[in-house]
C-alpha positions as CSV (number, residue, x, y, z in Angstrom):
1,X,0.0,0.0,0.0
2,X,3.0,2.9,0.5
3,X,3.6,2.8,-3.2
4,X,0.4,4.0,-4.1
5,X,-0.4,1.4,-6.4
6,X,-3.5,-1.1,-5.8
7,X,-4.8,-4.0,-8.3
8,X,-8.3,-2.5,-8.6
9,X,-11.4,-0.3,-10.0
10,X,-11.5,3.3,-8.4
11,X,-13.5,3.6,-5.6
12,X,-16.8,5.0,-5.4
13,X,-16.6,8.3,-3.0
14,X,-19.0,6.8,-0.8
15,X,-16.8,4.3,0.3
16,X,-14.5,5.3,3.2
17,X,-11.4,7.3,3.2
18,X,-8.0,5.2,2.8
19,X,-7.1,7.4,6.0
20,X,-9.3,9.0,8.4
21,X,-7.6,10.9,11.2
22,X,-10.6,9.6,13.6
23,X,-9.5,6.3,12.5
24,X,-6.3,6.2,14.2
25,X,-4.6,2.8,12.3
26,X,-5.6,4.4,9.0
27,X,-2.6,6.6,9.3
28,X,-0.7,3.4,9.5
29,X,-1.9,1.4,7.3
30,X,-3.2,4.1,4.4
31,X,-1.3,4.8,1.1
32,X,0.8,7.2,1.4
33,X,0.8,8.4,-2.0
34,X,-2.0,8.5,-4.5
35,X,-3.3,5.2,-6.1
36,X,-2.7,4.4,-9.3
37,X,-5.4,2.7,-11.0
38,X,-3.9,-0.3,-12.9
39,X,-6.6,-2.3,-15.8
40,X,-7.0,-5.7,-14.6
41,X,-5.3,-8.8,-16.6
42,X,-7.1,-11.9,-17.1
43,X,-6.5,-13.5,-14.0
44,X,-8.0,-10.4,-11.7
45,X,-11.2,-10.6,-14.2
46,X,-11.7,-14.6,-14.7
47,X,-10.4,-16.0,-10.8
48,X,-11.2,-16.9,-8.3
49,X,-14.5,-19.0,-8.8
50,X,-15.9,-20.8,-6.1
51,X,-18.5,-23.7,-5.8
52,X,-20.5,-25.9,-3.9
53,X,-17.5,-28.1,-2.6
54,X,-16.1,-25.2,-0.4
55,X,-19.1,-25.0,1.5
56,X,-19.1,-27.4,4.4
57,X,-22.5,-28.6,6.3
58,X,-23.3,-26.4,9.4
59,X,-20.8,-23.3,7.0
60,X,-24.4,-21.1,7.6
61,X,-25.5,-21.6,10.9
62,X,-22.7,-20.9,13.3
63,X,-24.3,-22.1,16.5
64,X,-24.2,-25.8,15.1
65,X,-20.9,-26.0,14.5
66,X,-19.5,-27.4,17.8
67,X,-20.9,-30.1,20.5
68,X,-22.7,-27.5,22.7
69,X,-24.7,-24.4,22.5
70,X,-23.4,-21.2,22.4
71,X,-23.6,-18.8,24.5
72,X,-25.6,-15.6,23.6
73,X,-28.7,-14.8,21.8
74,X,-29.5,-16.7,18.5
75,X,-30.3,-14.8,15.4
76,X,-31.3,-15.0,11.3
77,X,-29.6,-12.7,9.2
78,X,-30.2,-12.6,6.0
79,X,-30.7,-10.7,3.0
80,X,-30.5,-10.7,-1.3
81,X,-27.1,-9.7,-3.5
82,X,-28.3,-8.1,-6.2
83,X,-25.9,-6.6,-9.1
84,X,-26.2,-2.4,-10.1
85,X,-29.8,-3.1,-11.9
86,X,-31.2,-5.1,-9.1
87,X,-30.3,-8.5,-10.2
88,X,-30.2,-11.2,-8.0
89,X,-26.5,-12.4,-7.9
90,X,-26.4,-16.3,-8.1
91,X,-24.1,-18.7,-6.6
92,X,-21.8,-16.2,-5.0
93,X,-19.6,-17.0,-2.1
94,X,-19.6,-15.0,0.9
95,X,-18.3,-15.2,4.3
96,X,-19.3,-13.4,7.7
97,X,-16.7,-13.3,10.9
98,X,-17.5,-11.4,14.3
99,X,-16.9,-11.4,17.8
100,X,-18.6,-13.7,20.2
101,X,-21.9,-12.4,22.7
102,X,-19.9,-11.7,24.8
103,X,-17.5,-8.9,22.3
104,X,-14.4,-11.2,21.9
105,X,-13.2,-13.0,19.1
106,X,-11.9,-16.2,18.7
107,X,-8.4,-14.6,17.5
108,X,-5.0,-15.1,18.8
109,X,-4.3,-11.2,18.8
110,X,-7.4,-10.2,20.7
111,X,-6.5,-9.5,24.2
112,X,-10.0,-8.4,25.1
113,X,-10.2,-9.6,28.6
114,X,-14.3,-11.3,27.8
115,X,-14.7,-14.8,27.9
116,X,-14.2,-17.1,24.9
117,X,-16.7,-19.3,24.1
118,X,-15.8,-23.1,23.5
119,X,-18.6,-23.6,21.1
120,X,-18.8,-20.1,19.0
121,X,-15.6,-19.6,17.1
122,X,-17.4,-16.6,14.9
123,X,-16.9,-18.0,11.1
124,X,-18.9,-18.7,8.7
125,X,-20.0,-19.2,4.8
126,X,-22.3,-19.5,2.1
127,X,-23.5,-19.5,-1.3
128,X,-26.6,-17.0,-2.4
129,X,-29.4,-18.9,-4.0
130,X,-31.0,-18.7,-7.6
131,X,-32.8,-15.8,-6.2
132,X,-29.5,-14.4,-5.1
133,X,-30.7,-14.9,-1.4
134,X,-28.1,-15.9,1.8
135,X,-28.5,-16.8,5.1
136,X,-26.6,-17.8,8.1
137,X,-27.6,-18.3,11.7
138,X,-25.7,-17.1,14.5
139,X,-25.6,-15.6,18.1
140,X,-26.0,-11.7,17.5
141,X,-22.1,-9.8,18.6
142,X,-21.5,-7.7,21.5
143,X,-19.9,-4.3,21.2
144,X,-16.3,-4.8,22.4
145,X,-13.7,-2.1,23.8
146,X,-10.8,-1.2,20.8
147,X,-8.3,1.4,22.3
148,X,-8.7,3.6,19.1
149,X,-9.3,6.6,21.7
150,X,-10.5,6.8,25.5
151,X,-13.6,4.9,25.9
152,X,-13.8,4.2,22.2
153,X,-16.4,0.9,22.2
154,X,-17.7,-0.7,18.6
155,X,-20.8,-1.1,17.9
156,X,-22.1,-4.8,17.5
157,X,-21.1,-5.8,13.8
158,X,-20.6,-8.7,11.6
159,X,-18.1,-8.7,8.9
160,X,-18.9,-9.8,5.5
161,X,-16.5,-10.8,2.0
162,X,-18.0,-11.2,-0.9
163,X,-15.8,-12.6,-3.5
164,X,-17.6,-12.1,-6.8
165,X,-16.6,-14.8,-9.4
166,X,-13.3,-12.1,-10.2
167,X,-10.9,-10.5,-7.5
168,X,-11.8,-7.0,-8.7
169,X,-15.2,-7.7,-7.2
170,X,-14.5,-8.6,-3.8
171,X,-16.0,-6.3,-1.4
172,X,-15.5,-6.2,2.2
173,X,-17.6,-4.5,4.5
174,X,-19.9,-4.7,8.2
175,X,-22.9,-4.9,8.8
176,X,-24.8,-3.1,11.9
177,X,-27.6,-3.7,14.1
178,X,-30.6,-0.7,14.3
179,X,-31.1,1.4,17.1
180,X,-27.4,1.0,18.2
181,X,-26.1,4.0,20.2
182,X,-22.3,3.2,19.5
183,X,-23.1,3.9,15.7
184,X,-22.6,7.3,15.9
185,X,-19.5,7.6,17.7
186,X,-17.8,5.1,16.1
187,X,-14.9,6.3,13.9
188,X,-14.9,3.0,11.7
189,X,-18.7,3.6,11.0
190,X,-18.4,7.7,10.8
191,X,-15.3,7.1,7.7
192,X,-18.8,7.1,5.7
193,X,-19.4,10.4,5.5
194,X,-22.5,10.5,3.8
195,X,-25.3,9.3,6.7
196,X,-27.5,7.9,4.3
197,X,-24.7,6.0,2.7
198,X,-24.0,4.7,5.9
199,X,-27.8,3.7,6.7
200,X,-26.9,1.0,4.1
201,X,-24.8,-0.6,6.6
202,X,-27.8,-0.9,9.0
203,X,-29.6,-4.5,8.5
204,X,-33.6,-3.8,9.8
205,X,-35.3,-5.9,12.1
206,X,-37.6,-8.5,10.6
207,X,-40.6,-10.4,11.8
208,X,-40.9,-12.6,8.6
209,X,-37.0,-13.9,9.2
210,X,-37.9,-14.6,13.2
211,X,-38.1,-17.8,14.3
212,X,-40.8,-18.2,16.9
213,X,-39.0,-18.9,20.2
214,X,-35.7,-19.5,18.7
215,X,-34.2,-16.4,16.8
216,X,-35.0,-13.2,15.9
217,X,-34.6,-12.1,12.3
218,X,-32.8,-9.4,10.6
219,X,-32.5,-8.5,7.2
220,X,-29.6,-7.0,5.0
221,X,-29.3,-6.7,1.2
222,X,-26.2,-6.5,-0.5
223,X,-25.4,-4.3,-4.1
224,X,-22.6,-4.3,-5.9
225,X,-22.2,-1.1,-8.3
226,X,-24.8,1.1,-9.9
227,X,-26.0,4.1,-8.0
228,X,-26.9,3.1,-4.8
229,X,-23.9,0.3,-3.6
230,X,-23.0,-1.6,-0.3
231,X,-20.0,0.5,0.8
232,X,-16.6,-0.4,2.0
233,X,-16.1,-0.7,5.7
């Protein structure tokens, strides 16, 4: 990233900053000269493609993948990925990773002093549908101290990669929760500058999705391109 030179399309100027001075790392971690565009080759546009033998059974519902229970409550999310016009996307992989209920994850770097939980290590995967529908089943993340300032605290988030079916698609980003006072102190979240843009990060509450007695629902929609896009995060 110093050199300035990333293997990509130009981002949209919705998507965040490369450095954000309330984003401490990002200082770090930014380029540290202007990108330079370059045009793809045939491997960016025609790799990697993924199929049905990379998702493993119990991939989309992380609170079966283990002997026990985990800890926490249990929740649907899911959602459509639909291309610039709308489109459902078809057989696209994507993958979600967050901390545990209690704000930790199951990483060897996090030093967040919450319990781990034995039977929640925070992965998972899956492929979108004909209709361009996912869903995964989880335990819904705690907010988790992260040092970036005093009493800086994320708001509960899951992380999602979508890969595309070429590596000039991949898009990573977060998803939030709605009603979440953290939101709007949150640097990572605040990189968007444009509100509504952000609002696109927000999944919505959703009875249809709830599982009576089990899991409550939520619902998030993913676009790639056109005029209204899933931003970076």
């Amino acid at each position: 990233m110093a050199s300035g030179v990333i293997l990509a399309k130009p981002r949209s100027e919705e998507d965040p900053p490369y450095r954000f001075p309330a984003y401490q790392s990002t200082a770090l971690r930014g380029p540290n000269k202007a990108p330079l565009i370059l045009r793809p080759g045939s491997t960016e546009l025609h790799v990697p493609v993924f199929g049905e033998s990379r998702i493993r059974p119990n991939d989309d519902d992380l609170t079966a993948q283990h002997a026990g229970e985990p800890i926490g409550e249990k929740i649907v999310v899911s959602g459509k990925l639909l291309d610039s016009n709308g489109r459902p996307i078809r057989n696209q992989l994507i993958e979600i990773w967050q901390a545990n209920a209690c704000g930790r994850y199951a990483h060897a770097l996090d030093d967040h002093p919450a319990p781990l939980d034995p039977n929640f290590t925070g992965g998972g995967r899956t492929l979108t549908d004909n209709e361009g529908r996912y869903r995964f089943t989880t335990i819904k993340p705690a907010a988790y101290p992260w040092g970036n300032h005093p009493n800086a605290w994320r708001p509960a988030h899951i992380h999602f990669s979508l890969f595309g079916t070429a590596f000039v698609q991949r898009l990573v980003t977060q998803m939030y929760f709605p009603g979440d006072p953290l939101i709007e102190s949150d640097p990572i979240a605040n990189s968007i500058r444009d509100k509504k843009v952000l609002e696109r990060l927000i999944s919505t509450f959703d009875w249809d999705l709830t599982v009576p007695g089990t899991a409550l629902g939520y619902r998030w929609d993913i676009v790639l391109g056109g005029s209204n896009p899933t931003p970076e995060a």
